[in-house]
N, CA, C and O atoms as a GROMACS GRO file, in nm:
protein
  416
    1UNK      N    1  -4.327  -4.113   1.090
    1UNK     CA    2  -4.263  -4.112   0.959
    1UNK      C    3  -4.299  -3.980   0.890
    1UNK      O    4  -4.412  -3.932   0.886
    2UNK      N    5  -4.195  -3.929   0.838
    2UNK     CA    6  -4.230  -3.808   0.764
    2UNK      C    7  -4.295  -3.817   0.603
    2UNK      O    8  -4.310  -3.925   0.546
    3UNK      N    9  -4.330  -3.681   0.540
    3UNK     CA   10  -4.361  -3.675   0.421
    3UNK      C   11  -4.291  -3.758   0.316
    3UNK      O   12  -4.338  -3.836   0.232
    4UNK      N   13  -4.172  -3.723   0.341
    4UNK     CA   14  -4.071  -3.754   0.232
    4UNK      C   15  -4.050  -3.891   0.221
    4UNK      O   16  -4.045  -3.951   0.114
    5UNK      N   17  -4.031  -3.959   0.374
    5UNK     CA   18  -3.995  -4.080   0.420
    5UNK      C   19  -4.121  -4.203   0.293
    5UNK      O   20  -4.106  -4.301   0.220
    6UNK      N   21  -4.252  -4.094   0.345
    6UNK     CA   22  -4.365  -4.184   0.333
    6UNK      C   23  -4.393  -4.192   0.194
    6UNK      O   24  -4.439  -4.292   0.139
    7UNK      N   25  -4.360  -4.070   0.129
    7UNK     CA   26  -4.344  -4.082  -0.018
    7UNK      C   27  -4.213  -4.196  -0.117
    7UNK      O   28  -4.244  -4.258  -0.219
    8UNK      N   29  -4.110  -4.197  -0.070
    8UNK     CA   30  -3.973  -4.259  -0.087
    8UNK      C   31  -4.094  -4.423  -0.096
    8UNK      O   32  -4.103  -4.490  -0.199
    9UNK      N   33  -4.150  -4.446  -0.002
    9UNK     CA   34  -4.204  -4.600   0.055
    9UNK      C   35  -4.313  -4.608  -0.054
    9UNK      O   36  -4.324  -4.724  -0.094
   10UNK      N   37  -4.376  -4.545  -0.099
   10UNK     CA   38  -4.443  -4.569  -0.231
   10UNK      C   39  -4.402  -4.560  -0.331
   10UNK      O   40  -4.441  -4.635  -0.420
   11UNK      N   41  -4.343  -4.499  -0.344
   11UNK     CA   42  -4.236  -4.472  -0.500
   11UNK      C   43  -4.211  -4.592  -0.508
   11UNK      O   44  -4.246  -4.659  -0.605
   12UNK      N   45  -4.144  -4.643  -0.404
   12UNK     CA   46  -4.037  -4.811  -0.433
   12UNK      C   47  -4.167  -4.897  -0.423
   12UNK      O   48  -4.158  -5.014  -0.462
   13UNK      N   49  -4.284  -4.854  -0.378
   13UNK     CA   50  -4.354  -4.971  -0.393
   13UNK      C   51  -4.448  -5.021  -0.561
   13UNK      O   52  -4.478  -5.120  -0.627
   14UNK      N   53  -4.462  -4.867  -0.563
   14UNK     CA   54  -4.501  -4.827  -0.672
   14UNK      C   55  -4.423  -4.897  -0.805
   14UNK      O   56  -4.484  -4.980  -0.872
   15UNK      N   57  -4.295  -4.860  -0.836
   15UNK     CA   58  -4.176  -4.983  -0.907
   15UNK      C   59  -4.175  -5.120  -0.863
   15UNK      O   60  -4.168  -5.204  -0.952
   16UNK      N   61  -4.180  -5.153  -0.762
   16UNK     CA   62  -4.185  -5.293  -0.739
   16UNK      C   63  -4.328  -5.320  -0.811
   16UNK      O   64  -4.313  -5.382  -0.916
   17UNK      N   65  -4.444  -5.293  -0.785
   17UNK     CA   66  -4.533  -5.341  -0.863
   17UNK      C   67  -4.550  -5.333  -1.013
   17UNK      O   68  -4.594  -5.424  -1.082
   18UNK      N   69  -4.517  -5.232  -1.048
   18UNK     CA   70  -4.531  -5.220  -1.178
   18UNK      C   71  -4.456  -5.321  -1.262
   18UNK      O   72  -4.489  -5.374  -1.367
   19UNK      N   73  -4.361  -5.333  -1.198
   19UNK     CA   74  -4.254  -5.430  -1.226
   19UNK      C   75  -4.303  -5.576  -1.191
   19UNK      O   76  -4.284  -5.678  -1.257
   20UNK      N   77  -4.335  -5.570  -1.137
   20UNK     CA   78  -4.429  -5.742  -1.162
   20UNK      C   79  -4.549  -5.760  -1.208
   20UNK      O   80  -4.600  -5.872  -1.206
   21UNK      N   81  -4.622  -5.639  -1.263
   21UNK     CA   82  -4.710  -5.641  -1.386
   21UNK      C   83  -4.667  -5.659  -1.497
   21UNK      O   84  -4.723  -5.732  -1.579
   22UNK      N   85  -4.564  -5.597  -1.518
   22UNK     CA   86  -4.453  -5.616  -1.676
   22UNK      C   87  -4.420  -5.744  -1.658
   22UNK      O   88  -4.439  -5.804  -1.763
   23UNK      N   89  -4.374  -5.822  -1.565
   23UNK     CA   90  -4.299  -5.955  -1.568
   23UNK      C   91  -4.384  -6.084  -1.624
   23UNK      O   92  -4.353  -6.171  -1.706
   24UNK      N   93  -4.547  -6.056  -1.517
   24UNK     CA   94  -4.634  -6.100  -1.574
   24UNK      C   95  -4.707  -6.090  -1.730
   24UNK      O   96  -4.726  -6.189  -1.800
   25UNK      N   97  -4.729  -6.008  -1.753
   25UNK     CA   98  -4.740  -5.958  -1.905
   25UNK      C   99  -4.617  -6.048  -2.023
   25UNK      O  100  -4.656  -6.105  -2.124
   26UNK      N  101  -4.449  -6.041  -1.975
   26UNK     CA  102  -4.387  -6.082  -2.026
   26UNK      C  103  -4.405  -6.262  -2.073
   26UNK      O  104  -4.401  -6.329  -2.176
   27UNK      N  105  -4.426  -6.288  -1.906
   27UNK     CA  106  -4.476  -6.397  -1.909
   27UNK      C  107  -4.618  -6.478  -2.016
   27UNK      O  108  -4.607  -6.594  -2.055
   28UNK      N  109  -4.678  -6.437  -2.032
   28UNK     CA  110  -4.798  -6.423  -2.066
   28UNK      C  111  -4.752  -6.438  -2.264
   28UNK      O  112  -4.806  -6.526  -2.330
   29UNK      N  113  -4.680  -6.368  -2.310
   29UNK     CA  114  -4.623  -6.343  -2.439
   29UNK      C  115  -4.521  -6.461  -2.480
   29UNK      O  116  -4.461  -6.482  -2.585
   30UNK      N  117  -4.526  -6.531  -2.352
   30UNK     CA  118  -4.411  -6.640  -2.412
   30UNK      C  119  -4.452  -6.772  -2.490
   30UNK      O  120  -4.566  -6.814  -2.469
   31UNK      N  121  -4.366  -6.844  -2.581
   31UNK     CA  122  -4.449  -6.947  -2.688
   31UNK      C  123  -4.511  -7.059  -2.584
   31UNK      O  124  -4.469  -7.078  -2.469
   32UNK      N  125  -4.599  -7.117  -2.635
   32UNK     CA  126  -4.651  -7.213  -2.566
   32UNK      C  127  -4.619  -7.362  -2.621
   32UNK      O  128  -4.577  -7.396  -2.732
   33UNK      N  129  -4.647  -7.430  -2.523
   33UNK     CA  130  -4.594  -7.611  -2.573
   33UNK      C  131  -4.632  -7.617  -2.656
   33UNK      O  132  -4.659  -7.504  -2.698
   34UNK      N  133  -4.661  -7.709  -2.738
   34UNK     CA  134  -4.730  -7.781  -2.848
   34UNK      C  135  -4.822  -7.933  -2.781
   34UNK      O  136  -4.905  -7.993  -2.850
   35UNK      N  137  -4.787  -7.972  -2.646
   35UNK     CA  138  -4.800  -8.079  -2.585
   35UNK      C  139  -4.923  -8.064  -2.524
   35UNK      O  140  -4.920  -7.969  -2.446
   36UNK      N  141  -5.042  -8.126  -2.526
   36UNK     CA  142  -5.157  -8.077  -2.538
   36UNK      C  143  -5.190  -8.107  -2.347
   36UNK      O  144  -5.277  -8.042  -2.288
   37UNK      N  145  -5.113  -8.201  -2.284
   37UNK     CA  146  -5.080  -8.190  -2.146
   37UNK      C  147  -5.045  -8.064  -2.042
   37UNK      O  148  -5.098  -8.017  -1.941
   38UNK      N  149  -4.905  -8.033  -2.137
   38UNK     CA  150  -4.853  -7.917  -2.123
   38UNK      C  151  -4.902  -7.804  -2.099
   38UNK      O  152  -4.881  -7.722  -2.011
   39UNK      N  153  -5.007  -7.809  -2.233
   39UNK     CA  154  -5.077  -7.672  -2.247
   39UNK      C  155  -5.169  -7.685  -2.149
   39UNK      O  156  -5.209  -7.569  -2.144
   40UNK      N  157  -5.218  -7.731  -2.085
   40UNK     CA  158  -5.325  -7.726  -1.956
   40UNK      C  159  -5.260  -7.686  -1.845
   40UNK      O  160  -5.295  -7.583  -1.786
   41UNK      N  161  -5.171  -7.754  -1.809
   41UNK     CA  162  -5.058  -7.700  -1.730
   41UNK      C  163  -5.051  -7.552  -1.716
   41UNK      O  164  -5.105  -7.480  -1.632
   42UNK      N  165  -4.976  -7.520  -1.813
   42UNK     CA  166  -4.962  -7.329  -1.895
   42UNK      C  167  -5.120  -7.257  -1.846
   42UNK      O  168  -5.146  -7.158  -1.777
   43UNK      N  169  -5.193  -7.346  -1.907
   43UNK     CA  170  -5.343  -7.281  -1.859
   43UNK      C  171  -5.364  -7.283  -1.720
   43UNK      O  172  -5.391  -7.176  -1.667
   44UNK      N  173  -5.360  -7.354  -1.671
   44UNK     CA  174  -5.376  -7.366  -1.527
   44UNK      C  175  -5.280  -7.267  -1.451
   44UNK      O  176  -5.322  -7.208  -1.352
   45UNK      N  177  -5.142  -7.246  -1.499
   45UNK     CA  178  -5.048  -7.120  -1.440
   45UNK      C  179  -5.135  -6.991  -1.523
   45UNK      O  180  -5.177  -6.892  -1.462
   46UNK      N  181  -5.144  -7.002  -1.609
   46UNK     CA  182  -5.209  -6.869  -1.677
   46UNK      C  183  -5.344  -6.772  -1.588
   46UNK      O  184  -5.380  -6.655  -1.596
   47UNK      N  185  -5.380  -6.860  -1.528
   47UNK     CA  186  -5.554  -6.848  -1.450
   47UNK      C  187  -5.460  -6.757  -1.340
   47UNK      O  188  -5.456  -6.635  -1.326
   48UNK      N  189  -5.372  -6.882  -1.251
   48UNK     CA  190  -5.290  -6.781  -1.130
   48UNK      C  191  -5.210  -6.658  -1.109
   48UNK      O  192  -5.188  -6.582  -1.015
   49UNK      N  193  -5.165  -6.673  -1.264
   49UNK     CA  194  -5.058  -6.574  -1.314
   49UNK      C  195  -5.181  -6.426  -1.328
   49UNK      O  196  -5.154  -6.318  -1.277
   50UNK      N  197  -5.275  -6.445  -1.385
   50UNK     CA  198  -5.349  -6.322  -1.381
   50UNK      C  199  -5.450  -6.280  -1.266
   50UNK      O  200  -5.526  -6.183  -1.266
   51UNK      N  201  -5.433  -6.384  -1.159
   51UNK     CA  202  -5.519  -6.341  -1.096
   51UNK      C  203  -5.395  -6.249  -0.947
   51UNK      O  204  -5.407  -6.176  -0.849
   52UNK      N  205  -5.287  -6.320  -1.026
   52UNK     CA  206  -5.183  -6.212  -0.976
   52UNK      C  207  -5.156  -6.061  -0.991
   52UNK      O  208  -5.138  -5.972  -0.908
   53UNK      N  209  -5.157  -6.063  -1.134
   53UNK     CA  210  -5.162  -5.973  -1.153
   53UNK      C  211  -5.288  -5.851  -1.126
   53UNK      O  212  -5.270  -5.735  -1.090
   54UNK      N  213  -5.417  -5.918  -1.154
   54UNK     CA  214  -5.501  -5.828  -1.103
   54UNK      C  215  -5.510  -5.773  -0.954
   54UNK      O  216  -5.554  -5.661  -0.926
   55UNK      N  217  -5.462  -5.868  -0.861
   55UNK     CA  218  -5.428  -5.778  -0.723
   55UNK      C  219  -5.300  -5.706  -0.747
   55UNK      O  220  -5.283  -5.643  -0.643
   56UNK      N  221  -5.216  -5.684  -0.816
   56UNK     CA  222  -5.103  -5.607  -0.830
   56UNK      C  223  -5.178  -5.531  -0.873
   56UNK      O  224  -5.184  -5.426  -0.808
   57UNK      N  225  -5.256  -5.539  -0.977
   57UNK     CA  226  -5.341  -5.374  -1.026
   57UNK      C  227  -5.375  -5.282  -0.909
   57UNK      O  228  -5.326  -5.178  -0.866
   58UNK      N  229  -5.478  -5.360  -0.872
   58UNK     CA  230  -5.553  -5.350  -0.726
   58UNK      C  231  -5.475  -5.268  -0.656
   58UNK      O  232  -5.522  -5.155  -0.641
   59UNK      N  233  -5.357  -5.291  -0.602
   59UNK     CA  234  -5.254  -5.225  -0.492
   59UNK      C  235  -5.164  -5.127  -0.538
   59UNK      O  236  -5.106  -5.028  -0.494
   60UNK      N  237  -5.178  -5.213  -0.679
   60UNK     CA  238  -5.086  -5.001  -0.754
   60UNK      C  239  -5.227  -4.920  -0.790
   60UNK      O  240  -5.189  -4.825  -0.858
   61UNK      N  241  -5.365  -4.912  -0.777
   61UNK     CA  242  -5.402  -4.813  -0.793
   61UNK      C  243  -5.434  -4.740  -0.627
   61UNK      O  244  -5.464  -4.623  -0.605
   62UNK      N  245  -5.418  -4.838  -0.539
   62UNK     CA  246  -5.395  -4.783  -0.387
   62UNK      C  247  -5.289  -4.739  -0.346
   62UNK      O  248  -5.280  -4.698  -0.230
   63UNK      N  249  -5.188  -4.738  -0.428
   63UNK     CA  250  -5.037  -4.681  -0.418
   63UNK      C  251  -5.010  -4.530  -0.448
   63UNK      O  252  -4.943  -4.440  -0.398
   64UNK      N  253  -5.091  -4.548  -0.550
   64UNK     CA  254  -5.119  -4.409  -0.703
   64UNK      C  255  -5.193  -4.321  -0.593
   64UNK      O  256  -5.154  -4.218  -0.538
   65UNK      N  257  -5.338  -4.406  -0.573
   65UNK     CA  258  -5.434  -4.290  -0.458
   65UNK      C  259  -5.347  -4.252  -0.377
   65UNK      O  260  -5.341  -4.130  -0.371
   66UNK      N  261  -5.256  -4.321  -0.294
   66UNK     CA  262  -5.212  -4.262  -0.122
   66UNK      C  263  -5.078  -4.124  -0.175
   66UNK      O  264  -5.057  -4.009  -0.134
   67UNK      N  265  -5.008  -4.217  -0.292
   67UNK     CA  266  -4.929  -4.060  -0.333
   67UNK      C  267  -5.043  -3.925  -0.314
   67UNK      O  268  -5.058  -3.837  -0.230
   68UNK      N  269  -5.109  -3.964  -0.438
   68UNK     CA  270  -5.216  -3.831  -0.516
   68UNK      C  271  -5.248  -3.759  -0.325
   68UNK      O  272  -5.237  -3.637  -0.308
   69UNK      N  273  -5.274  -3.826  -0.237
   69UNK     CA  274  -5.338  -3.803  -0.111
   69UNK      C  275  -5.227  -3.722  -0.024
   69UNK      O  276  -5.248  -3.650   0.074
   70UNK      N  277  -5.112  -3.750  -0.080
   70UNK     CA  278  -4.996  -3.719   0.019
   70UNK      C  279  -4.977  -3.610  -0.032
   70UNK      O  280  -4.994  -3.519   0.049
   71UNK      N  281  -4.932  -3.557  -0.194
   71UNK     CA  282  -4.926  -3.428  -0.262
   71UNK      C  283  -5.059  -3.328  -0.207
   71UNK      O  284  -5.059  -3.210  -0.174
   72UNK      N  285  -5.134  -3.397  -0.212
   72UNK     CA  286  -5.296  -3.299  -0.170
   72UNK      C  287  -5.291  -3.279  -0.010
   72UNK      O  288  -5.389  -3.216   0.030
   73UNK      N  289  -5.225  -3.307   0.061
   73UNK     CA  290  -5.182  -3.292   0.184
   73UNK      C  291  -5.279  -3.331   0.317
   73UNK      O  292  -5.281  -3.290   0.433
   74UNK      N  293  -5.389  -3.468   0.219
   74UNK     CA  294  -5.470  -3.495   0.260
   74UNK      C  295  -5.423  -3.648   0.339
   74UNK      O  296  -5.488  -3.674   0.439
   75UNK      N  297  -5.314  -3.747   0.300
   75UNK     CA  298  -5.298  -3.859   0.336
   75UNK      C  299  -5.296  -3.905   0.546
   75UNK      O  300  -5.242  -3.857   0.646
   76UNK      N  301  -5.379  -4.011   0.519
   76UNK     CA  302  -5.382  -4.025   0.680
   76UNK      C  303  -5.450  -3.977   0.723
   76UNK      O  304  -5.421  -3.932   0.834
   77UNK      N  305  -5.560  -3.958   0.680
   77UNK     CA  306  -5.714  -3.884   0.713
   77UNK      C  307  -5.818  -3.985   0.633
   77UNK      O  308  -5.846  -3.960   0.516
   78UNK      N  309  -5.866  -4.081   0.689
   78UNK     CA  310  -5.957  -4.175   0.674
   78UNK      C  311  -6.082  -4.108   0.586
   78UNK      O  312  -6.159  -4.023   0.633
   79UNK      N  313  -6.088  -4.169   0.432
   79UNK     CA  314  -6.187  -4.166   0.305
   79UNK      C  315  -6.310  -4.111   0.425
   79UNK      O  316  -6.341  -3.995   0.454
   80UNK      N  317  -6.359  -4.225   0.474
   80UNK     CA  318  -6.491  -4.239   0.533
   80UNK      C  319  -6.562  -4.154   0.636
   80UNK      O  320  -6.682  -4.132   0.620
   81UNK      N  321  -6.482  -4.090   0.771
   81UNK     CA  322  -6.491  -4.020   0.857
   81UNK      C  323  -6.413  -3.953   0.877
   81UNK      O  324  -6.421  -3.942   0.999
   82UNK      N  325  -6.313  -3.876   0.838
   82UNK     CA  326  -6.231  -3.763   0.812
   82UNK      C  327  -6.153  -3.771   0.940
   82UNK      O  328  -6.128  -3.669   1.003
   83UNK      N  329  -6.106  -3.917   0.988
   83UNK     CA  330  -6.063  -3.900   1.152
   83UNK      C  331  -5.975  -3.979   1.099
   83UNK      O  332  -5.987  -4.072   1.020
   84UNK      N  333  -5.841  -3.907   1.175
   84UNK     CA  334  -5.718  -3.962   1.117
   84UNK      C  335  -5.684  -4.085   1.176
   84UNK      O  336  -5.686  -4.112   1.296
   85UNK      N  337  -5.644  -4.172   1.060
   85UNK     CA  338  -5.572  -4.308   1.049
   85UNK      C  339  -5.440  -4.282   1.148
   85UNK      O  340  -5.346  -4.203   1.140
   86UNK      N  341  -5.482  -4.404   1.266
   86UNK     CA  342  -5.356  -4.429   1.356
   86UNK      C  343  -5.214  -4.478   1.287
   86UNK      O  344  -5.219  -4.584   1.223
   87UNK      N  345  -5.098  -4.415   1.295
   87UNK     CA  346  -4.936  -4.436   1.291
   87UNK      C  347  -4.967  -4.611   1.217
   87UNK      O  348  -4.982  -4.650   1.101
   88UNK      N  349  -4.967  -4.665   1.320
   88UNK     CA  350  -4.958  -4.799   1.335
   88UNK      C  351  -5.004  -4.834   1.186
   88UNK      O  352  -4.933  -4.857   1.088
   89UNK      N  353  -5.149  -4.833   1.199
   89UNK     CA  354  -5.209  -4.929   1.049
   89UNK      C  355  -5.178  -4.851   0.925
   89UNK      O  356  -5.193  -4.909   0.818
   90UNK      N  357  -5.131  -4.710   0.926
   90UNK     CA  358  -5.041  -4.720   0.798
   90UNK      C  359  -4.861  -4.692   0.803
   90UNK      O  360  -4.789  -4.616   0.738
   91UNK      N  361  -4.836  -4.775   0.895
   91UNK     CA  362  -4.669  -4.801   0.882
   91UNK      C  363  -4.719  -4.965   0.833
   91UNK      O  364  -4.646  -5.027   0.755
   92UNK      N  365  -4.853  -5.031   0.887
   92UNK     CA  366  -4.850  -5.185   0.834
   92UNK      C  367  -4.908  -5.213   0.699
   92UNK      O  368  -4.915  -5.322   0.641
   93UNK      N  369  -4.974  -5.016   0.634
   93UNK     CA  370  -5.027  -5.060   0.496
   93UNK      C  371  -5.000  -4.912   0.473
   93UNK      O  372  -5.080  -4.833   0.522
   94UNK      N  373  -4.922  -4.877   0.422
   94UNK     CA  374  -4.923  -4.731   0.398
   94UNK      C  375  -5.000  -4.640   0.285
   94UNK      O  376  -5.008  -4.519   0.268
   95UNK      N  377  -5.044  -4.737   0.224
   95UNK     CA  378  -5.155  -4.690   0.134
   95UNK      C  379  -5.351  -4.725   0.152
   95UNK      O  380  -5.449  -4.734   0.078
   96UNK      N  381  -5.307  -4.741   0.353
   96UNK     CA  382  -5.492  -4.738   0.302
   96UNK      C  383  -5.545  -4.636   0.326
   96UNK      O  384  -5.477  -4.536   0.347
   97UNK      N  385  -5.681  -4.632   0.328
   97UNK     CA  386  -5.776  -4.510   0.285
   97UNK      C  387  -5.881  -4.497   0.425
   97UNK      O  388  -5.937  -4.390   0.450
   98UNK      N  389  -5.893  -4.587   0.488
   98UNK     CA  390  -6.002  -4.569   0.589
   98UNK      C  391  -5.896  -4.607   0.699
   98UNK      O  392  -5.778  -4.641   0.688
   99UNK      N  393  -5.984  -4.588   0.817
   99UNK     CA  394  -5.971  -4.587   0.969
   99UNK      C  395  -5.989  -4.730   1.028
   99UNK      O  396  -6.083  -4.796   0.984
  100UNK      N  397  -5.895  -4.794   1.138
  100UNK     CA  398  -5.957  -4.948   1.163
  100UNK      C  399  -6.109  -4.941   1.187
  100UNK      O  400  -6.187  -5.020   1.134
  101UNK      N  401  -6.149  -4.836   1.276
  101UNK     CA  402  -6.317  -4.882   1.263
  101UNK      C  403  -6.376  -4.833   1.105
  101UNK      O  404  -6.424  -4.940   1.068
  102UNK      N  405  -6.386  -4.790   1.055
  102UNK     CA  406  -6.493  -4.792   0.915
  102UNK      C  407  -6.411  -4.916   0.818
  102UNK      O  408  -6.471  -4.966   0.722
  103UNK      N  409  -6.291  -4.954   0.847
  103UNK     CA  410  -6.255  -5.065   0.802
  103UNK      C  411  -6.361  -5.208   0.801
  103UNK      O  412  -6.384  -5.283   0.706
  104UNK      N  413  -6.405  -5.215   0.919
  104UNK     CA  414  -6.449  -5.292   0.974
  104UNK      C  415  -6.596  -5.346   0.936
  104UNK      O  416  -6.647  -5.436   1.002
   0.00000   0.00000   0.00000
């Protein structure tokens, strides 16, 4: 996969997440029951709903890094041992940072 290709694949991933941080957030702003059942309910989605969102954080600031990495002409060169990340495990995560072994 090329530069451009690999950049295009974060960009859109990059919007897709952000975009379900906003949705969540939206969510989050909406009135609540009055039904004191209800509202546990709401609470109980509220707990999942953010713990959604905090791995969406999570993966847009690994989105943000692998751009910043790709402009710096550094991407695909493993954080840990400077030995480049095989094709494979970032066509299956294109924003990680280490190598399958220091993964490990």
């Amino acid at each position: 996969m090329n530069k451009n290709a690999i950049l295009i694949e974060l960009k859109e991933k990059q919007i897709e997440l952000s975009r379900r941080i906003n949705a969540i957030g939206s969510d989050f702003k909406n009135v609540r029951s009055q039904d004191f059942a209800e509202q546990a309910t709401e609470s109980e989605n509220d707990q999942v709903l953010d713990g959604i969102r905090h791995e969406a954080n999570l993966e847009l600031q690994q989105v943000n890094a692998a751009i910043t990495r790709l402009e710096n002409d550094n991407y695909g060169i493993c954080s840990r041992c400077d030995n480049p990340i095989s094709s494979e495990r970032l066509n299956a995560l294109p924003y990680v940072q280490t190598c399958i072994n220091c993964a490990q």
